[in-house]
GULUMMAR-186905 format. One line per 4 residues: number of its first residue (from 1); for each residue x, y, z of C-alpha. Coordinates in nm, 2 decimals, padded with zeros to 4 digits, m for minus. Last residue first. Layout:
% residues N
NUM = X:Y:Z ~ ...
% end
This chain:
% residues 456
456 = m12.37:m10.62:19.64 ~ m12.59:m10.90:19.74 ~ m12.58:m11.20:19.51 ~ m12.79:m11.17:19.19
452 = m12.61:m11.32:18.93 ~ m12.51:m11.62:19.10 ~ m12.44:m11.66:19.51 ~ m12.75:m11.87:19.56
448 = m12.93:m12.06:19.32 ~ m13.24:m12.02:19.47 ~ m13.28:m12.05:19.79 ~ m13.22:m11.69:19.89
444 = m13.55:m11.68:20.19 ~ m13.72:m11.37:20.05 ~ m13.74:m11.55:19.71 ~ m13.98:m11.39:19.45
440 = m14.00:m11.05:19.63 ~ m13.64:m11.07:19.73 ~ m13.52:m11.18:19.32 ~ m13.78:m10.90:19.20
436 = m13.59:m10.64:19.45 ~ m13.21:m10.77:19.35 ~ m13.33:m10.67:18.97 ~ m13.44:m10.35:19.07
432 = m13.11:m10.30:19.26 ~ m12.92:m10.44:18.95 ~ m13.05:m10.16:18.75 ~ m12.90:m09.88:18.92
428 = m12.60:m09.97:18.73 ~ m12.66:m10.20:18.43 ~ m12.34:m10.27:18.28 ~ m12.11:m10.19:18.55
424 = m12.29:m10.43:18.80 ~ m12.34:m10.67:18.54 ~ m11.97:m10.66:18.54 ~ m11.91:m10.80:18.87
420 = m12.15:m11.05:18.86 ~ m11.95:m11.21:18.58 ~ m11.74:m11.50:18.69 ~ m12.07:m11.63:18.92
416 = m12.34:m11.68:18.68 ~ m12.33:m11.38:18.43 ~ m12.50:m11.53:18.08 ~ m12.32:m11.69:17.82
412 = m12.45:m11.58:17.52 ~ m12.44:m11.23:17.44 ~ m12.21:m11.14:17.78 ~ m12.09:m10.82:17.86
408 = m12.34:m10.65:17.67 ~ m12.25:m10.38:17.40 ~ m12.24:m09.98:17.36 ~ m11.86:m09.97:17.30
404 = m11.80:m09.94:17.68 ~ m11.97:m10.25:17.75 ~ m11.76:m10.40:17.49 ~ m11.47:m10.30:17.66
400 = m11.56:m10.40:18.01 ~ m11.65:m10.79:17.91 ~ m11.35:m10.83:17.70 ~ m11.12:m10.62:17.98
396 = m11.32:m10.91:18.26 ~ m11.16:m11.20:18.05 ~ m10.84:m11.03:17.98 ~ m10.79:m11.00:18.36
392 = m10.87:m11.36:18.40 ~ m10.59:m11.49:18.17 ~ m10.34:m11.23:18.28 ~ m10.41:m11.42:18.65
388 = m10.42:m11.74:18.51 ~ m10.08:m11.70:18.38 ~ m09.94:m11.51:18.68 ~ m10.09:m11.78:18.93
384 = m09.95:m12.11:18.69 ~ m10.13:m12.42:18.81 ~ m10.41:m12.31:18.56 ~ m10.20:m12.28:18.26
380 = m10.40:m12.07:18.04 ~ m10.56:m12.09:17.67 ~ m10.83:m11.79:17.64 ~ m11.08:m11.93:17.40
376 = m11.25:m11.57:17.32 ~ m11.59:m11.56:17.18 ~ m11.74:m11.30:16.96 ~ m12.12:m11.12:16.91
372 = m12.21:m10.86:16.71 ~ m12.56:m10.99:16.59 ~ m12.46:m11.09:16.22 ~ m12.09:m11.16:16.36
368 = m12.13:m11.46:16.57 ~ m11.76:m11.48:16.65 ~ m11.47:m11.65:16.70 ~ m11.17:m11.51:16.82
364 = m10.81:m11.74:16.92 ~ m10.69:m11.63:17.32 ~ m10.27:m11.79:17.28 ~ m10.18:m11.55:17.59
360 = m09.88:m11.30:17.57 ~ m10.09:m11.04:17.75 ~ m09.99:m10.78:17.52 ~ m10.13:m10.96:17.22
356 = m10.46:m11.03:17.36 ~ m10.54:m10.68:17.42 ~ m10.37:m10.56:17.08 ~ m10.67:m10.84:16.99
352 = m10.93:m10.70:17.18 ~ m10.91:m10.32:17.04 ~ m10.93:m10.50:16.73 ~ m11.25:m10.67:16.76
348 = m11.39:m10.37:16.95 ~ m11.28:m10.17:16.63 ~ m11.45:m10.40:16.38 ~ m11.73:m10.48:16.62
344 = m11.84:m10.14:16.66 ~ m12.13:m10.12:16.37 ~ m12.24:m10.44:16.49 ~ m12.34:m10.32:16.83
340 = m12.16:m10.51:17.07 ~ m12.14:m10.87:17.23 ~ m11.95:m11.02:17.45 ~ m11.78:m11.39:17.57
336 = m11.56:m11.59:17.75 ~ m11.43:m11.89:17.70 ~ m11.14:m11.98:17.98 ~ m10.96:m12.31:17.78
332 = m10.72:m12.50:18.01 ~ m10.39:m12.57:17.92 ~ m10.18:m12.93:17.93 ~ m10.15:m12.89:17.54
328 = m10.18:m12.59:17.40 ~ m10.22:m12.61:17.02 ~ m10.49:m12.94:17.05 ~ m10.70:m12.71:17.29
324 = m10.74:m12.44:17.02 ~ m10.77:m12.67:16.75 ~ m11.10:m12.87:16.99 ~ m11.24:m12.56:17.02
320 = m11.27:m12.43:16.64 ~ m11.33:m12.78:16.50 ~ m11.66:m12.66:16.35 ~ m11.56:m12.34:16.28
316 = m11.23:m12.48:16.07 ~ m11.46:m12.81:15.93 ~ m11.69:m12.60:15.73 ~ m11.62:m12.57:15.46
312 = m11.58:m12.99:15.46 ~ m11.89:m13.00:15.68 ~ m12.10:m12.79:15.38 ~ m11.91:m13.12:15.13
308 = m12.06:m13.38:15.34 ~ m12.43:m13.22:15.32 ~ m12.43:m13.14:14.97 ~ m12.47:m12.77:14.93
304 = m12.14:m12.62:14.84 ~ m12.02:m12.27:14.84 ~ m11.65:m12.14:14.73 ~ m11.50:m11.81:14.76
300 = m11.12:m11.83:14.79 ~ m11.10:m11.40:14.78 ~ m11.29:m11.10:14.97 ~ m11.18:m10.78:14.85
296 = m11.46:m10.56:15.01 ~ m11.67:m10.56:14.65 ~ m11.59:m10.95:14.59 ~ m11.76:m11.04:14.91
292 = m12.05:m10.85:14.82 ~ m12.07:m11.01:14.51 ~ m12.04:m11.35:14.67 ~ m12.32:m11.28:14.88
288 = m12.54:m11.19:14.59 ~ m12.50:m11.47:14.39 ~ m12.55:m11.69:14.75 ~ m12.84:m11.56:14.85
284 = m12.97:m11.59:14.46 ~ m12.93:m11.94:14.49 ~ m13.05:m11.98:14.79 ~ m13.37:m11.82:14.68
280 = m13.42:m12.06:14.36 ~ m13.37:m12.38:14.54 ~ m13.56:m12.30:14.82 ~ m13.45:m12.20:15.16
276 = m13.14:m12.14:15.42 ~ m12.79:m12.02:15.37 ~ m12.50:m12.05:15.57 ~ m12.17:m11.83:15.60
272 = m11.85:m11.89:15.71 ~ m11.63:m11.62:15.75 ~ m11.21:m11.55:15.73 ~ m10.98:m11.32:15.86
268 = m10.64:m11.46:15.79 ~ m10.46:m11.79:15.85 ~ m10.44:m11.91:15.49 ~ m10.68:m12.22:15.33
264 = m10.64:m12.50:15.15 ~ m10.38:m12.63:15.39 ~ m10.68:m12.71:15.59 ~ m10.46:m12.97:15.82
260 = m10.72:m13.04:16.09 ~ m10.56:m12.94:16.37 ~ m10.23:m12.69:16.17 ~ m10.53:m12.53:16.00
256 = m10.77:m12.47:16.29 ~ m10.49:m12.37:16.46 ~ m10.40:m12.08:16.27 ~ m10.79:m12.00:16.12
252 = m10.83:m11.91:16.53 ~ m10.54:m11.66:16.51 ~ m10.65:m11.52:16.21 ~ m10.95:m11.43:16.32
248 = m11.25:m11.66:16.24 ~ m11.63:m11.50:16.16 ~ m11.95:m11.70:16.14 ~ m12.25:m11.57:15.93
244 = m12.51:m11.86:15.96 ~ m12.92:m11.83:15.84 ~ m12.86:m11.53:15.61 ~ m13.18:m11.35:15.48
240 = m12.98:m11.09:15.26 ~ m13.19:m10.79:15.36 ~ m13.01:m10.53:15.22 ~ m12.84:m10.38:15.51
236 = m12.73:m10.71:15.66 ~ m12.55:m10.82:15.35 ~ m12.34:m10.45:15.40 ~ m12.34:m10.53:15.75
232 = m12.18:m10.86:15.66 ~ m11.94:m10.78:15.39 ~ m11.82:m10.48:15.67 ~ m11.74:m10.74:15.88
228 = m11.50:m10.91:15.66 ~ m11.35:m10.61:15.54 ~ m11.27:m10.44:15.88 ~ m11.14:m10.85:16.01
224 = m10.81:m10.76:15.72 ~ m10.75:m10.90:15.40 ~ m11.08:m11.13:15.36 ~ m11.14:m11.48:15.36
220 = m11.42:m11.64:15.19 ~ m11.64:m11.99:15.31 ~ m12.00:m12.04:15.18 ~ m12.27:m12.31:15.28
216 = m12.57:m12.42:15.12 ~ m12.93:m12.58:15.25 ~ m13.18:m12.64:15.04 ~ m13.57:m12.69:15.09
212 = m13.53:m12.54:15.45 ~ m13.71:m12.75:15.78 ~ m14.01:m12.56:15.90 ~ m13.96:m12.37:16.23
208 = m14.04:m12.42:16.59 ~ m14.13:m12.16:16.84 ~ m14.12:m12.36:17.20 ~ m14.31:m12.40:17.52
204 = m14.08:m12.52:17.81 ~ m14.21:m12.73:18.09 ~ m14.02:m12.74:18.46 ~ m13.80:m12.40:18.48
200 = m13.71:m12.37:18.85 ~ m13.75:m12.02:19.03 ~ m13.61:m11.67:19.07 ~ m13.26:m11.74:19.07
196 = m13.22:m12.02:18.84 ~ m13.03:m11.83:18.58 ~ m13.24:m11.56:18.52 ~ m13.24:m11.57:18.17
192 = m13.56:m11.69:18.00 ~ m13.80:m11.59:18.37 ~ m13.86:m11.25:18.39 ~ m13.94:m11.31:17.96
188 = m14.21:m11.57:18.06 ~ m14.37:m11.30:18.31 ~ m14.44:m11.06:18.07 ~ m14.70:m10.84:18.28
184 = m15.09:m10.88:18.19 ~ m15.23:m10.98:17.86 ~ m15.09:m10.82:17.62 ~ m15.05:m11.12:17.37
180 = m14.89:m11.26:17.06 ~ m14.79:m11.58:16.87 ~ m15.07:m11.74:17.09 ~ m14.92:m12.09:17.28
176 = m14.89:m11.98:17.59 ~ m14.71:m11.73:17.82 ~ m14.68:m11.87:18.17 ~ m14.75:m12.13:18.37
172 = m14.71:m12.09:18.76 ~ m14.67:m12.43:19.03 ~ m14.62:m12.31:19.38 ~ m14.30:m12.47:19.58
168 = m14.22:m12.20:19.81 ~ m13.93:m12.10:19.55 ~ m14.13:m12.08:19.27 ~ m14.20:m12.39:19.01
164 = m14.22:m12.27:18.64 ~ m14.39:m12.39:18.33 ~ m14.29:m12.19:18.03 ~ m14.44:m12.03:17.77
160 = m14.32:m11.90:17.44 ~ m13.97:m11.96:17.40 ~ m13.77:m11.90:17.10 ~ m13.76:m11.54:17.06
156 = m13.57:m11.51:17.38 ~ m13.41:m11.84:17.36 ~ m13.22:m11.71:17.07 ~ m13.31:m11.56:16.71
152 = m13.39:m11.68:16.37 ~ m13.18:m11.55:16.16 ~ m12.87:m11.40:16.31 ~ m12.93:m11.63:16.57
148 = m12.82:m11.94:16.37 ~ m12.45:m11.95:16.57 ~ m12.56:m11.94:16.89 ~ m12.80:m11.84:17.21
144 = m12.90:m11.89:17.50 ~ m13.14:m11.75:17.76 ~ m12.96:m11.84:18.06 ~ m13.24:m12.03:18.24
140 = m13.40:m12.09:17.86 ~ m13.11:m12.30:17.75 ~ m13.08:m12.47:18.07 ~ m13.43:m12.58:18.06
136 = m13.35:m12.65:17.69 ~ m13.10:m12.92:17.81 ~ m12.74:m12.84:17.64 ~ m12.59:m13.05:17.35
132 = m12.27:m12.82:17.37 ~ m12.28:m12.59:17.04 ~ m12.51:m12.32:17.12 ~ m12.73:m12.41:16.88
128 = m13.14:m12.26:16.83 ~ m13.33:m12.34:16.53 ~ m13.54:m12.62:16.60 ~ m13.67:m12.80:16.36
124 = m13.99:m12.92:16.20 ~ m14.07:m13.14:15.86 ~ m14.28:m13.38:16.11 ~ m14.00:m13.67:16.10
120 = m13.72:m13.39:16.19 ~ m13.90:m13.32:16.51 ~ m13.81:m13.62:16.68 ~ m13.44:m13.58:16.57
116 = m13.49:m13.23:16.68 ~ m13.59:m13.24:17.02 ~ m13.28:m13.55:17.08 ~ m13.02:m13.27:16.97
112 = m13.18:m13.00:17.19 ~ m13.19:m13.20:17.49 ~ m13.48:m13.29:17.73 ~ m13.45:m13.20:18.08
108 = m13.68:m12.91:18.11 ~ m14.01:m13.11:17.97 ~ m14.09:m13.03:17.66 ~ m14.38:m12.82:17.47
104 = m14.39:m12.79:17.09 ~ m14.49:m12.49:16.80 ~ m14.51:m12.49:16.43 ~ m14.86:m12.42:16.51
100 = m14.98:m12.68:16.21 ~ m14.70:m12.94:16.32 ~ m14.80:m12.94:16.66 ~ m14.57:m13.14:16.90
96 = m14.64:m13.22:17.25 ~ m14.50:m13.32:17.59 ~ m14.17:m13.45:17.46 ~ m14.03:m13.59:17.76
92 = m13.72:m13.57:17.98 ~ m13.76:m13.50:18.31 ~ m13.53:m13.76:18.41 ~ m13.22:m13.57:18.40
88 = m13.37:m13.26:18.56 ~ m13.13:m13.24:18.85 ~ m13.20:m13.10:19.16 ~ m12.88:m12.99:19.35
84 = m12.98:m12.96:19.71 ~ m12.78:m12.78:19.94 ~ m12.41:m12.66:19.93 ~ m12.39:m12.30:19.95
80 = m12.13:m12.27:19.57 ~ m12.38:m12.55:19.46 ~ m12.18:m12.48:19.12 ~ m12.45:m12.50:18.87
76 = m12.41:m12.15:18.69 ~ m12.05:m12.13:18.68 ~ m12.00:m11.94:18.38 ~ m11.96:m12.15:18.11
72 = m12.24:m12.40:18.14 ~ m12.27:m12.75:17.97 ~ m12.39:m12.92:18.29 ~ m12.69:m13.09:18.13
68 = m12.98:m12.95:18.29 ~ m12.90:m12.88:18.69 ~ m13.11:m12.64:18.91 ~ m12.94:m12.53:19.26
64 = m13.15:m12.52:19.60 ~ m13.02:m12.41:19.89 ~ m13.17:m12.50:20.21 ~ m13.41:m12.18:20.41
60 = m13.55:m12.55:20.59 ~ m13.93:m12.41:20.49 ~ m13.82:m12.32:20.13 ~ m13.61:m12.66:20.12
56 = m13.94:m12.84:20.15 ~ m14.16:m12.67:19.99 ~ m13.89:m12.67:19.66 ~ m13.83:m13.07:19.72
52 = m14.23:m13.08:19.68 ~ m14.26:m12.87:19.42 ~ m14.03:m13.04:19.20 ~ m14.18:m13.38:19.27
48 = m14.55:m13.22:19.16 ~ m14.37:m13.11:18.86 ~ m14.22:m13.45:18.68 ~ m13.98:m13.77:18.74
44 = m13.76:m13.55:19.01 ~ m13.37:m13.67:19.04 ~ m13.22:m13.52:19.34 ~ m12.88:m13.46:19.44
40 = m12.74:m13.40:19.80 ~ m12.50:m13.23:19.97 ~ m12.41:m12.96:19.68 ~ m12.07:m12.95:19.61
36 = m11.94:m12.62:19.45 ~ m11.67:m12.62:19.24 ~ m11.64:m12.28:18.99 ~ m11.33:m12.36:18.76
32 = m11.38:m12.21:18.43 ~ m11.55:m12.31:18.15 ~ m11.81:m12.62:18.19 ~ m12.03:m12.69:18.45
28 = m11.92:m12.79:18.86 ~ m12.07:m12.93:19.15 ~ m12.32:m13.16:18.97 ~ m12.04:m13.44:18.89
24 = m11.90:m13.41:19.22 ~ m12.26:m13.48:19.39 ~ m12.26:m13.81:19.23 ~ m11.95:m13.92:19.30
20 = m11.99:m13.86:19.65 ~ m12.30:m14.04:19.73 ~ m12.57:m13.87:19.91 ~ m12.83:m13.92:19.61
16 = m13.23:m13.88:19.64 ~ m13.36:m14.09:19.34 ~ m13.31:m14.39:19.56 ~ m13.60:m14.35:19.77
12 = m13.79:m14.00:19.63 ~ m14.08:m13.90:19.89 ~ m13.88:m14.05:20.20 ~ m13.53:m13.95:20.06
8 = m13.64:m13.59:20.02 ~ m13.75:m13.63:20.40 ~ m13.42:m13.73:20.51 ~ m13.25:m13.54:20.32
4 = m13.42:m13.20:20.45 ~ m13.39:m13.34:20.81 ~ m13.03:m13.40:20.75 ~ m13.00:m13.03:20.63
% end
């Protein structure tokens, strides 16, 4: 390892840290607990640096762990074997933007906020928000996703190429800039998700979109959550273009009133839609919405399209986490997340919240509920074993029930280290074929080690 430093420091001076503070703040991402220091953190300005440390630690058999913006849930940047944590902080340029392709190329470390104020001048944006202000290296490493993916997809969709560094320090591209190929084996789609364990995402090419003529936001509540989500398949079954269809239980809508004091509003199931286009079409989106609304009993319909008065509807969503941390103070939050066939989510929702209830936790739903996915905040007193201990349990049930109701164990959050376990039951056999691309691409283990992919 002290070789390894010593010659990182030699290509890189001072952008090659040993100090303390420094390697605390990349040992750990959001979520839950997963601390692991790496034992030295590097700062690369562009490819040819990245390659090098990857040579480098290759030849040493050093861990290497990537590191975008440390907004990760599942313990993805925890150096968990030490090593080098290689930040991407000052890789952070706009390479390119073409209006006419509706399409861009960044470097890893630049941040979805600061890609679409730039775009914003050239009419563009980009569609993608999972909440935190993540890097879109990160973004594509655990192929993220959010609330607008009911329209216009997640990282998946959203990527088109990428730039790559391997293990032994080789440069790839992949995909390009054509809307379509079959040209040889996917490799961009091996690489959107894998969670730094095949290689280092340097240069991301993105899918951009035209910025709507209108934009209008709709809030109803509904008697029970098999209502609500039957508005939405029944919207979904015709079509209805929607850009946002967020759903609250009444737990969540609880705290989001007391925190923000919505007294307009009673704690039952409740969504939040958005609507995207011209004048004319939005109008129409929203006619029709509200008639669906009114055939599954849905009451306290109201839509707005000025900016400040979409943020007033929605303030609940918007302040979900924040509420759920404000009603349990001195708690930690566990997120978690799944994601299940929409035609199940009614009776995986409620399956979760008898869950919820028997554990005696505070655990408020949210969820994404165009493509079937919900969050959990599960609220847990960390220096209390049985506490945390229900509160990790009902994590894994989330992730087991919705596998067994045809769903993922994760829609959004990818498997890191809290959910290696489940992969396992999710995709059987499958996790052997995965394990063989992860030797083939990195016989030593360098990359990212102990996430995802660990040995069985």
């Amino acid at each position: 390892m002290e070789t390894v430093i010593a010659a990182l420091r030699a290509r890189l001076g001072e952008r090659l840290s040993t100090a303390r503070a420094l390697r605390e703040h990349h040992s750990h991402g959001e979520g839950l607990p997963a601390i692991g220091l790496p034992d030295a953190v590097a700062f690369p300005n562009d490819n040819e640096e990245v390659a090098a440390i990857l040579a480098l630690c290759h030849a040493a058999h050093v861990p290497v762990v990537p590191f975008g913006a440390g907004t990760s849930l599942e313990g993805h940047v925890a150096a968990v074997r030490g090593g080098i944590s290689v930040s991407m902080t000052n890789m952070d340029r706009i390479l390119a933007v073409s209006p006419e392709a509706l399409d861009c190329r960044v470097q890893a470390g630049v941040t979805r906020k600061r890609l679409n104020e730039e775009l914003r001048g050239h009419g563009l944006f980009f569609p993608v928000d999972p909440g935190a202000d993540a890097s879109l290296g990160g973004m594509a490493a655990t192929r993220a996703s959010g609330t607008a993916a009911v329209r216009y997809g997640t990282m998946r969709e959203a990527v088109l190429g990428l730039t790559v560094v391997m293990p032994d320090g080789r440069i790839v591209t992949t995909g390009g800039r054509a809307r379509k190929s079959a040209a040889g084996l996917d490799l961009t789609r091996l690489f959107v998700g894998s969670e730094g364990t095949l290689g280092l995402i340097t240069e991301i090419q993105l899918r951009l979109h035209g910025l709507p003529e209108v934009v209008s936001a709709a809030v109803c509540q509904f008697p029970d959550t098999q209502a609500a989500i039957a508005t939405v398949i029944a919207a979904l079954q015709i079509g209805l273009p929607l850009a946002r269809v967020e759903y609250l239980n009444p737990s969540q809508m609880r705290v989001c009133i007391a925190y923000a004091k919505l007294n307009e509003y009673a704690p039952r199931p409740t969504l939040f839609l958005e609507f995207h286009g011209s004048a004319a079409a939005v109008a129409e989106q929203v006619e029709t919405m509200q008639a669906l609304c009114d055939e599954n009993a849905g009451s306290a319909f109201a839509f707005a399209e000025r900016a400040e008065d979409r943020s007033r509807l929605w303030k609940a969503r918007h302040d979900a986490y924040h509420a759920c941390m404000a009603a349990a103070p001195g708690r930690k939050n566990m997120s978690t997340d799944a994601c299940v066939p929409i035609s199940e989510l009614a009776a995986c929702i409620a399956e979760t919240e008898a869950d919820i209830a028997a554990t005696g936790l505070l655990a408020p739903l949210v969820g994404h509920v165009g493509d079937g996915n919900f969050h959990l905040g599960i609220m847990f007193d960390e220096n209390d074993p049985d506490e945390t201990a229900r509160a990790d349990g009902l994590a894994m049930r989330v992730g087991e029930r919705a596998i067994r109701f045809g769903g993922t164990c994760t829609g959004e959050h990818g498997i890191g280290l809290h959910k290696r376990g489940l992969l396992a039951l999710e995709h059987g056999a499958g996790v052997e074929v995965m394990r063989a691309v992860k030797q083939a691409l990195d016989p030593h283990g360098i990359m990212n080690p102990g996430k995802m992919l660990a040995p069985g």
